[in-house]
BAFI-3210 file (N, C-alpha, C; in Angstrom, 3 decimals, decimal comma, padded with zeros to 6 digits):
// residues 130
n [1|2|3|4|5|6|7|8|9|10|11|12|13|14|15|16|17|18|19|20|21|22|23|24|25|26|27|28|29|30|31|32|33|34|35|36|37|38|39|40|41|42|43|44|45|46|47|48|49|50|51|52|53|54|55|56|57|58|59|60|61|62|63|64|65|66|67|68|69|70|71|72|73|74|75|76|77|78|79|80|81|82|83|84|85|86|87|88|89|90|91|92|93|94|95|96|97|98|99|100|101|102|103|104|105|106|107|108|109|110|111|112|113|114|115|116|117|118|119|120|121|122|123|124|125|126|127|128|129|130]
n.u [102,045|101,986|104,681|105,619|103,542|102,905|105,040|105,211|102,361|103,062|104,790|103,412|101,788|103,029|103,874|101,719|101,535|103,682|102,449|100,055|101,080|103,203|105,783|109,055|110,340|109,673|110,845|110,308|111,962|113,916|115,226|118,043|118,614|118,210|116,457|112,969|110,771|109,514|109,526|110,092|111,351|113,116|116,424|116,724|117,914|116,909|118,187|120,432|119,285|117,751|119,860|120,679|118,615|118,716|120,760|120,220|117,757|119,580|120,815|119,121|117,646|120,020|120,391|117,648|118,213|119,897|119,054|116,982|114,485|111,198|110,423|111,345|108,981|109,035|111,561|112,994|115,054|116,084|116,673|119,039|117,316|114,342|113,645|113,081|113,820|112,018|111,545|109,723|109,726|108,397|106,782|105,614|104,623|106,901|108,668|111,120|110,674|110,898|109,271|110,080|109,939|111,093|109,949|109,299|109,161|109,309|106,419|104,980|102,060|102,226|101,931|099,013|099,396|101,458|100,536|098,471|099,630|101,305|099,737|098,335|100,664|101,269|098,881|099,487|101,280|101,088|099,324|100,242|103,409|102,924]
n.v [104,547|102,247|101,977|099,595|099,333|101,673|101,695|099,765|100,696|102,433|101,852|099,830|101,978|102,862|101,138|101,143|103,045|102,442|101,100|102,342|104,730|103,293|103,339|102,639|102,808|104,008|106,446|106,913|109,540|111,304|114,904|114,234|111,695|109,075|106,446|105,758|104,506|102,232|101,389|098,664|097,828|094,600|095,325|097,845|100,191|101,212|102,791|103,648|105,446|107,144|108,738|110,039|111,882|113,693|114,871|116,209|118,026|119,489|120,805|122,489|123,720|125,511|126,939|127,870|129,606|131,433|132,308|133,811|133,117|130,828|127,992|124,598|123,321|121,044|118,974|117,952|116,041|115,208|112,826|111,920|110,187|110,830|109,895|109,956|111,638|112,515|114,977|115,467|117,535|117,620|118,876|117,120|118,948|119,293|117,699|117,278|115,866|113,793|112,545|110,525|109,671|107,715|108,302|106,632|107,493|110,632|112,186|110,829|110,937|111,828|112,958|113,462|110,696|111,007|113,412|112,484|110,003|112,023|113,211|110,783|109,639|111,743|111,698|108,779|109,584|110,804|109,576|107,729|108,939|111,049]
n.w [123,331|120,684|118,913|117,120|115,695|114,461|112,812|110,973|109,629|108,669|106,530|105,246|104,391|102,614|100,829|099,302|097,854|096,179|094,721|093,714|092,555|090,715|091,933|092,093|094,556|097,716|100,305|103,482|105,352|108,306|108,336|108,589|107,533|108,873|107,849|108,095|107,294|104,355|101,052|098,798|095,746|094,218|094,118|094,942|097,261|100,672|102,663|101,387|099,707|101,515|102,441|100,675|100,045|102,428|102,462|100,142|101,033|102,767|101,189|099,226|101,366|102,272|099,559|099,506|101,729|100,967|098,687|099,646|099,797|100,697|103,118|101,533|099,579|097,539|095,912|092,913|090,873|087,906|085,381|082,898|081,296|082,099|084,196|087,583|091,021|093,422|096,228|098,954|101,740|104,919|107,930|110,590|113,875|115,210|114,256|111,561|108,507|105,762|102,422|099,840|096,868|093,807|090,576|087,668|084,733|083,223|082,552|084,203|086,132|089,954|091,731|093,240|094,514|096,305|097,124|098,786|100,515|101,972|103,374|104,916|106,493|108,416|109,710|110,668|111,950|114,566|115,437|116,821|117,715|118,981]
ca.u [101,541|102,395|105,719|105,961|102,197|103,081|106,301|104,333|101,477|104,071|105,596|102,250|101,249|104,253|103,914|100,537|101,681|104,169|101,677|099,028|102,225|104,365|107,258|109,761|110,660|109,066|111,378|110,613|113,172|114,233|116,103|119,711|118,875|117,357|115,542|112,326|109,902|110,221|108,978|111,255|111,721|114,466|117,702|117,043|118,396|115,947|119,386|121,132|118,179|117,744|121,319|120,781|117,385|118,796|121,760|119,268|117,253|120,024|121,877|117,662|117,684|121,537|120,077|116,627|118,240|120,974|117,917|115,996|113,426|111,061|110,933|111,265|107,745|109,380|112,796|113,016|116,096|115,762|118,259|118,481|116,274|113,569|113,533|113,240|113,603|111,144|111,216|108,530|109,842|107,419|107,157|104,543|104,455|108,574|109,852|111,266|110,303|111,047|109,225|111,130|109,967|111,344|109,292|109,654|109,663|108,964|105,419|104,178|101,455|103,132|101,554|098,387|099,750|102,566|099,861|097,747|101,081|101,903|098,194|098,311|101,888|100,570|097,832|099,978|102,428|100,631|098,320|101,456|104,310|102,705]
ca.v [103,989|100,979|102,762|098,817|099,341|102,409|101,401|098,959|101,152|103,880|100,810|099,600|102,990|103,361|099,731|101,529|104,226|102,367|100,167|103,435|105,475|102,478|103,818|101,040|103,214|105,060|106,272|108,352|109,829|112,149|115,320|113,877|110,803|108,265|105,859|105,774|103,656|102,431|100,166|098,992|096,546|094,360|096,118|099,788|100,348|102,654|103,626|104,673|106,806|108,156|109,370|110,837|112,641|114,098|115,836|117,369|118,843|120,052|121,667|122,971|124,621|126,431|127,290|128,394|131,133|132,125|133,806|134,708|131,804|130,415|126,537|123,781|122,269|119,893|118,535|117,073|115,503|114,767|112,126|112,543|109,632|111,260|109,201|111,504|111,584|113,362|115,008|116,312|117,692|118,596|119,249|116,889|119,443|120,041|116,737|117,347|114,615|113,871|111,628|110,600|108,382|107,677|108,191|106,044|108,397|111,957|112,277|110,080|111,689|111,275|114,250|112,781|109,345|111,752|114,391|111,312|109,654|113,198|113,007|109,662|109,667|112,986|110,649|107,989|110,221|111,928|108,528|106,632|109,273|112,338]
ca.w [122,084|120,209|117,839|116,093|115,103|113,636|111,691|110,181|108,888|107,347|105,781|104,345|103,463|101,365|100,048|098,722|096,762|095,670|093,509|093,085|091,553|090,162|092,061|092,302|095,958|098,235|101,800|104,154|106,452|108,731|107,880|109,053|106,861|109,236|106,957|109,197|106,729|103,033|100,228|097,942|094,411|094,551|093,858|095,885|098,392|100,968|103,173|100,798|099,629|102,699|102,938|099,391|100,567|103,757|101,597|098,869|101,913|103,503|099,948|099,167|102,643|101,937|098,630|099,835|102,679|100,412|097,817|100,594|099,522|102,031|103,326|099,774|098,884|096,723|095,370|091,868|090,691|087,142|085,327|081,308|080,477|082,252|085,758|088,801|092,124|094,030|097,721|099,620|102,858|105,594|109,470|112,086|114,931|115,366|113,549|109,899|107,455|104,310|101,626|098,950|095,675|092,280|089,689|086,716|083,396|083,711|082,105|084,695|087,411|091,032|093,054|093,615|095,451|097,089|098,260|099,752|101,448|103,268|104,949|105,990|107,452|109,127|110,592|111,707|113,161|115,209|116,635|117,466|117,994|120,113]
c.u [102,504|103,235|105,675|104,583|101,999|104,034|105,601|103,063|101,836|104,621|104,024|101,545|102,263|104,434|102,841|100,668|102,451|103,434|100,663|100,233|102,902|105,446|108,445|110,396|110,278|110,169|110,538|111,334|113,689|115,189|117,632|119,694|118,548|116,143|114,449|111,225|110,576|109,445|109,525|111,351|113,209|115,856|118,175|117,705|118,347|117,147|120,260|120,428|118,178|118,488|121,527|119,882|117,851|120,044|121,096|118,574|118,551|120,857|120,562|118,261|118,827|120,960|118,848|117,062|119,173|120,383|117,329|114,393|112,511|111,023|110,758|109,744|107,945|110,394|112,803|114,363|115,872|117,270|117,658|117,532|115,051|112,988|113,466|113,572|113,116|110,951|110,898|109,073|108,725|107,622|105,567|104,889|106,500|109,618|109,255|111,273|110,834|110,338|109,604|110,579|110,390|110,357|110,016|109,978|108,682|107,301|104,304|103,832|102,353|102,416|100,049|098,366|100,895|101,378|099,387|098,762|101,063|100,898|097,885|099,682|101,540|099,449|098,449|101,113|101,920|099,667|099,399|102,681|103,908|101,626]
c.v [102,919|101,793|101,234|099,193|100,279|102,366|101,201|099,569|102,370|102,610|100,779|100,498|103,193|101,884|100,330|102,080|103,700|101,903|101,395|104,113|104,975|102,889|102,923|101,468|104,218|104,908|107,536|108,397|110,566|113,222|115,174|112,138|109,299|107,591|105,114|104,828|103,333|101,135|099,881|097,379|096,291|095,412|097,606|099,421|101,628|103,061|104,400|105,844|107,542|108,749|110,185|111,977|113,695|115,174|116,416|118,071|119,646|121,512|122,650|124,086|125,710|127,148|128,326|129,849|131,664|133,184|133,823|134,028|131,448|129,048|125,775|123,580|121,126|119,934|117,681|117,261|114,237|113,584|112,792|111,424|109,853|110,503|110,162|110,563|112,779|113,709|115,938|116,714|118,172|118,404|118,025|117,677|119,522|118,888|116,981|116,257|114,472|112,460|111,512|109,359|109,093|107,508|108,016|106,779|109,634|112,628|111,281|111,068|111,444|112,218|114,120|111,274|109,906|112,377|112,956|110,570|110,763|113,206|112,135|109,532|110,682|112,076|109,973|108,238|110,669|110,629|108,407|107,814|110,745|111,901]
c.w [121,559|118,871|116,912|115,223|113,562|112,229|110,958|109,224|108,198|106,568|104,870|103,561|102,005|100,362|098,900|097,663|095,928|094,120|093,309|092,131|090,770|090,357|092,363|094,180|096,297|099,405|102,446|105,728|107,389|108,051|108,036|108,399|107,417|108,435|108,217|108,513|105,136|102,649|099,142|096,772|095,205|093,782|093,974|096,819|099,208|101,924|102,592|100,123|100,392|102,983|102,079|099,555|101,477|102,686|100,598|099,451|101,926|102,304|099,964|100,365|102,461|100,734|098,826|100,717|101,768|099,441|098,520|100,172|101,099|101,351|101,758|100,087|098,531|096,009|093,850|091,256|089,299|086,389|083,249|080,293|081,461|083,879|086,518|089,805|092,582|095,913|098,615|101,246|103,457|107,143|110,016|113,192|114,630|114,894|111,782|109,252|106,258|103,761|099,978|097,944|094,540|091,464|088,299|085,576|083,851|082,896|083,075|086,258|088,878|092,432|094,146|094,927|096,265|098,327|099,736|100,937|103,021|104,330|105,814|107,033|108,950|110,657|111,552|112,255|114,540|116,341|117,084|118,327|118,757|121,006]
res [x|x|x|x|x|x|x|x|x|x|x|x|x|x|x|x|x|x|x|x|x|x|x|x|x|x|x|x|x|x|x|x|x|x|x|x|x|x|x|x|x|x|x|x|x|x|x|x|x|x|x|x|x|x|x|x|x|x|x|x|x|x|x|x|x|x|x|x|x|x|x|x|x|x|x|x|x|x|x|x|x|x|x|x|x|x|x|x|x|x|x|x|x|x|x|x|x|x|x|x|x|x|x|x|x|x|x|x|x|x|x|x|x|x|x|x|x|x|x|x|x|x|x|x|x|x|x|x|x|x]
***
């Protein structure tokens, strides 16, 4: 399969949400922090996200077996003027994912243009990369 084809349509998907959610960044990454797609205003920076993402899994996960928790759902990382960061880990077949957007002020919907994201990635993981 054509892997640029794919880049390109996790990129565009995430260009999508960005403007359905108004997230100024969407990444998504592997769990070891591999920034694998991303859509981004000027002045993010989706690597260093991704390096931030991959360490809130990995703390989550330490946290999760330590109470006898099962796998996260979802990561939120609130600031005190009400900004988040939000991150959805999930599995395609035996690769760990993560998608990761900021959401602007904390009264704003996000789960909707997240859920939709996880299905299409799902999609174009699975044409292109198995």
């Amino acid at each position: 399969m054509d892997h640029i084809s794919g880049s390109t349509q996790l990129n565009s998907l995430l260009t999508q949400i960005n403007a359905e959610g108004k997230f100024p960044i969407s990444v998504l990454t592997d769990f070891q922090g591999l920034a694998i797609a991303w859509a981004a205003t000027n002045g993010m920076d989706p690597e260093r996200q991704s390096a931030v993402v991959a360490f809130i899994q990995k703390a989550a996960v330490q946290v999760s077996n330590q109470l006898g928790m099962a796998e996260t759902e979802e990561i939120s990382f609130y600031d005190i003027n009400g900004q988040h960061l939000v991150c959805r880990p999930f599995h395609v077949n035996q690769y760990g994912l993560i998608l990761a957007v900021i959401v602007p002020y904390r009264a704003h919907s996000y789960r909707r243009a997240t859920n939709h994201a996880l299905r299409e990635i799902r999609h174009i993981w699975k044409t292109f990369w198995e």
